[in-house]
Structure formats: structure tokens, C-alpha cells
N, C-alpha and C positions, 0 to 999 in steps of 0.2 A: 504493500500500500504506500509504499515512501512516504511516512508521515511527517520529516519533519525536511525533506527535498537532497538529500545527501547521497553523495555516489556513495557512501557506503553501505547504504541500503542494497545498492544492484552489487557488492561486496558477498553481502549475505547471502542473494540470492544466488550465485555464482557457487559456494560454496555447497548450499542443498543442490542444485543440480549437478555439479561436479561428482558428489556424493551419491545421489540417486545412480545416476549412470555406469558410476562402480558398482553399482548394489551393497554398497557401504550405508546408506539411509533405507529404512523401509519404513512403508505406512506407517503410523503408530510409535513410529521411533522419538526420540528427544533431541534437539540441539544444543549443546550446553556453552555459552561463549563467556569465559572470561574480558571484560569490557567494562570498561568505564565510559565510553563513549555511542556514535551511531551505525559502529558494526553490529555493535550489539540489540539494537533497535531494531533491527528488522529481523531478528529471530524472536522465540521464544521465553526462555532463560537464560539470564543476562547474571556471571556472579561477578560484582562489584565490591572493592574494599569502602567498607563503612565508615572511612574517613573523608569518602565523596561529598559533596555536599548535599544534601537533604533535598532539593529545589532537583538536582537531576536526579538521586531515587524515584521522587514522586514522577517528575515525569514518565520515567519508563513503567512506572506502574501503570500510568494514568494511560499508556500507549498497549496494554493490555498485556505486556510482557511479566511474566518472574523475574521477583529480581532477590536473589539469596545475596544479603551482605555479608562479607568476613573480614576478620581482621586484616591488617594491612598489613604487607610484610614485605622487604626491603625488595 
């Protein structure tokens, strides 16, 4: 859906069809991208260190993604 207009939206997609076509992705399967940023917007579960600021968690929430925080680490 390119919700917020960033090539790294067509990033994400590029990645599930690269994946499908191996037969590395199947229906039902999960994407899981470590991101802080709009690669991660265009998947589904997005894990972010929880020193992000609050204003971008919400968003990816708010863009219908998961978003798993954890700690930060170097």
C-alpha cells in the first residue's frame, strides 16, 4: 500500500517476492524485519529497539504493523 510514499516500501516488496519464488515464503508464513525505519513499514512485524522514539512506534502501529520492542544493544 506505500503508506507513507518511500522506495523502501517497493524494498519490502522485492524481498517477499524474491522469497516466494525461492519457495522460501509460503502462505501463512511470517516476515520478521528488524527496522527502525520504512523497510520495515511495509511488512508485517517490525522488531525495533525501545529507545526509538514513541511518535515512530505509534506510527507503525497505527500503519497496522507489529511492532515487538527490545532492548537496545550496541
Amino acid at each position: 500500500m506505500n503508506p507513507r510514499g518511500s522506495i523502501k516500501d517497493r524494498v519490502a516488496l522485492g524481498i517477499i517476492l524474491d522469497a516466494e519464488s525461492d519457495g522460501q515464503l509460503r502462505p501463512g508464513d511470517t516476515i520478521v524485519e528488524g527496522s527502525a525505519g520504512n523497510t520495515g513499514i511495509g511488512l508485517t512485524v517490525i522488531v525495533i529497539p525501545e529507545t526509538q522514539a514513541t511518535e515512530k512506534i505509534s506510527l507503525r502501529r497505527t500503519l497496522w504493523a507489529t511492532v515487538l520492542t527490545v532492548p537496545e544493544k550496541p
